[in-house]
N, C-alpha and C positions, 0 to 999 in steps of 0.2 A: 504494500500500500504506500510505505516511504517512497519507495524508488519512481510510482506512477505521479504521485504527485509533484516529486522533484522535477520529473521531467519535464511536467506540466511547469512549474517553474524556469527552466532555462530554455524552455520554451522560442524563440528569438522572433518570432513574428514575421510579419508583412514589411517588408520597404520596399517600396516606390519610391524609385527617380529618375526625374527627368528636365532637361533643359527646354528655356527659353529667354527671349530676349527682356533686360529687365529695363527697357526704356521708361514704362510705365511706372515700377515700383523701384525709387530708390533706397530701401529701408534694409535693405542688406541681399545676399548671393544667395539664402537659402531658407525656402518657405517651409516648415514643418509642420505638419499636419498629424497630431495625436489622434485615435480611436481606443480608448482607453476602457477595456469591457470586463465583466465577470457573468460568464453567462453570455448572457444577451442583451446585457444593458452596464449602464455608466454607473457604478458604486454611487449612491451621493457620501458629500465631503470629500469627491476625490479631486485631489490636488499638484498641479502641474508649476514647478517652479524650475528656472534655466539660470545657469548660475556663471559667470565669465570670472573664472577664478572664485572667490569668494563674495563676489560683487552678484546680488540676484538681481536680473536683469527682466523677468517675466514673471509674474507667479499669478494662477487663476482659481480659481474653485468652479467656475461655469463657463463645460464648452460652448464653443459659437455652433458655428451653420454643422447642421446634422448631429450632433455631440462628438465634432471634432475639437479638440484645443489646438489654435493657430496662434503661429508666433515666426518672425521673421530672426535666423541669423545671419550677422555680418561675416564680411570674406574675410580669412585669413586667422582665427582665430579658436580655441581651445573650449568647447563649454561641455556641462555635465548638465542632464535633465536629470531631474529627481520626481517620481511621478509615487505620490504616497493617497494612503485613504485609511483610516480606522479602520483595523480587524486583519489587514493586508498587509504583506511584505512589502517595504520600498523598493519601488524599483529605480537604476541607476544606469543611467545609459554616455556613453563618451561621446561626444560630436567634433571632431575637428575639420572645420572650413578651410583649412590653407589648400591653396590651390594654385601649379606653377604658372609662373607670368606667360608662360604663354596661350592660358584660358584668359579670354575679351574680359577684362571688367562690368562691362554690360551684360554678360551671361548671370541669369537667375535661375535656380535649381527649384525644385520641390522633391519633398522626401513626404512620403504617407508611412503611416506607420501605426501597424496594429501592437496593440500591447495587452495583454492579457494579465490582470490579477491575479496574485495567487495567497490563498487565506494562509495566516497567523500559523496552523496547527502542524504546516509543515516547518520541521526541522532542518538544518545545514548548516556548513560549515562556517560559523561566525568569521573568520576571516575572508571569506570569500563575499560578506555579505558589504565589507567596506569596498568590495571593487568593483565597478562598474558591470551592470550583466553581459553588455557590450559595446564593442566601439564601430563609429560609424564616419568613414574620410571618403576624399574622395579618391576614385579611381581614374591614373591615369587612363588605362588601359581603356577605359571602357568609355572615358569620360561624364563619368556619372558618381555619385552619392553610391555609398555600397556599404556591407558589414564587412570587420575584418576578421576575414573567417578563423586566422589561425589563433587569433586571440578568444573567440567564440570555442572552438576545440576545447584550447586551455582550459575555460572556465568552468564549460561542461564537465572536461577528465576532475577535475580539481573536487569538484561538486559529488561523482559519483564512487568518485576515492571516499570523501567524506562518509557519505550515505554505507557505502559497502562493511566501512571502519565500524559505524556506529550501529547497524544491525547485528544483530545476536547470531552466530549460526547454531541452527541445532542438529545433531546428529541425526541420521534417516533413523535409525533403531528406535530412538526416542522421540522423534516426530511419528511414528508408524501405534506404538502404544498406546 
């Protein structure tokens, strides 16, 4: 029952990205778009704050259009979304916007991103809980917004070390009795 719910935890979601031209909106290179569910719906008091170093830069308690939380990042820069609600695990995600000079400064991204809740009664590795569940840069390669996977791996191995550690094993003989 740990190990399915943990999954459900490290979970990593939907991202969507995509470029266009940001003539129209100068307020930074990357539109973020939370869908933040448990179930089938938005927890209420659940709470969306983006933080540029220690400086919080966003924070909401009421999605906009659709029960999306929107918030615009600036180019070239390091933030941490912290997406918390009563009863739930916080969850902590990395965004870094630097992007090399040879992407337009008029290029404007969007990232969608589903994020799934996960209640209180699961257990894991307190050390794993201070670090981000993942990071999200851009891709030269692709030139788009992406996860980095092999940091996603990490977290995941990290998480089911924990969980493997902290379950009991019992013996077949003495499970069969």
């Amino acid at each position: 029952m740990k190990t399915l719910l943990l999954t459900a935890l490290i979970l990593i979601g939907t991202v969507t990205s995509q470029a266009g031209d940001n003539a129209i909106n100068n307020a930074g290179c990357l539109e973020v778009s939370l869908h933040i569910t448990y179930g089938k719906k938005t927890p209420k008091g659940t709470k969306v704050e983006v933080y540029d170093g220690r400086t919080c830069v966003y924070s909401s308690e009421k999605p906009e259009y659709f029960y999306f939380f929107r918030f615009w990042l600036q180019r070239d820069k390091d933030y941490t979304i912290v997406v918390s609600s009563e009863g739930f695990h916080v969850r902590k995600f990395s965004v870094s916007t630097w992007m090399p000079a040879s992407v337009s400064q008029k290029m404007a991204y969007q990232l969608l991103k589903q994020v799934e809740l996960v209640p209180d009664v699961v257990t894991y590795d307190p050390q794993s809980v201070s670090m981000p569940d993942e990071k999200i840069a851009f891709n030269e390669a692709s030139r788009l917004f992406s996860h980095d996977m092999d940091y996603a791996a990490f977290v995941r191995m990290a998480q089911l070390n924990f969980v493997a550690q902290a379950e009991p094993t019992v013996p077949v003989t003495t499970a069969v009795k």
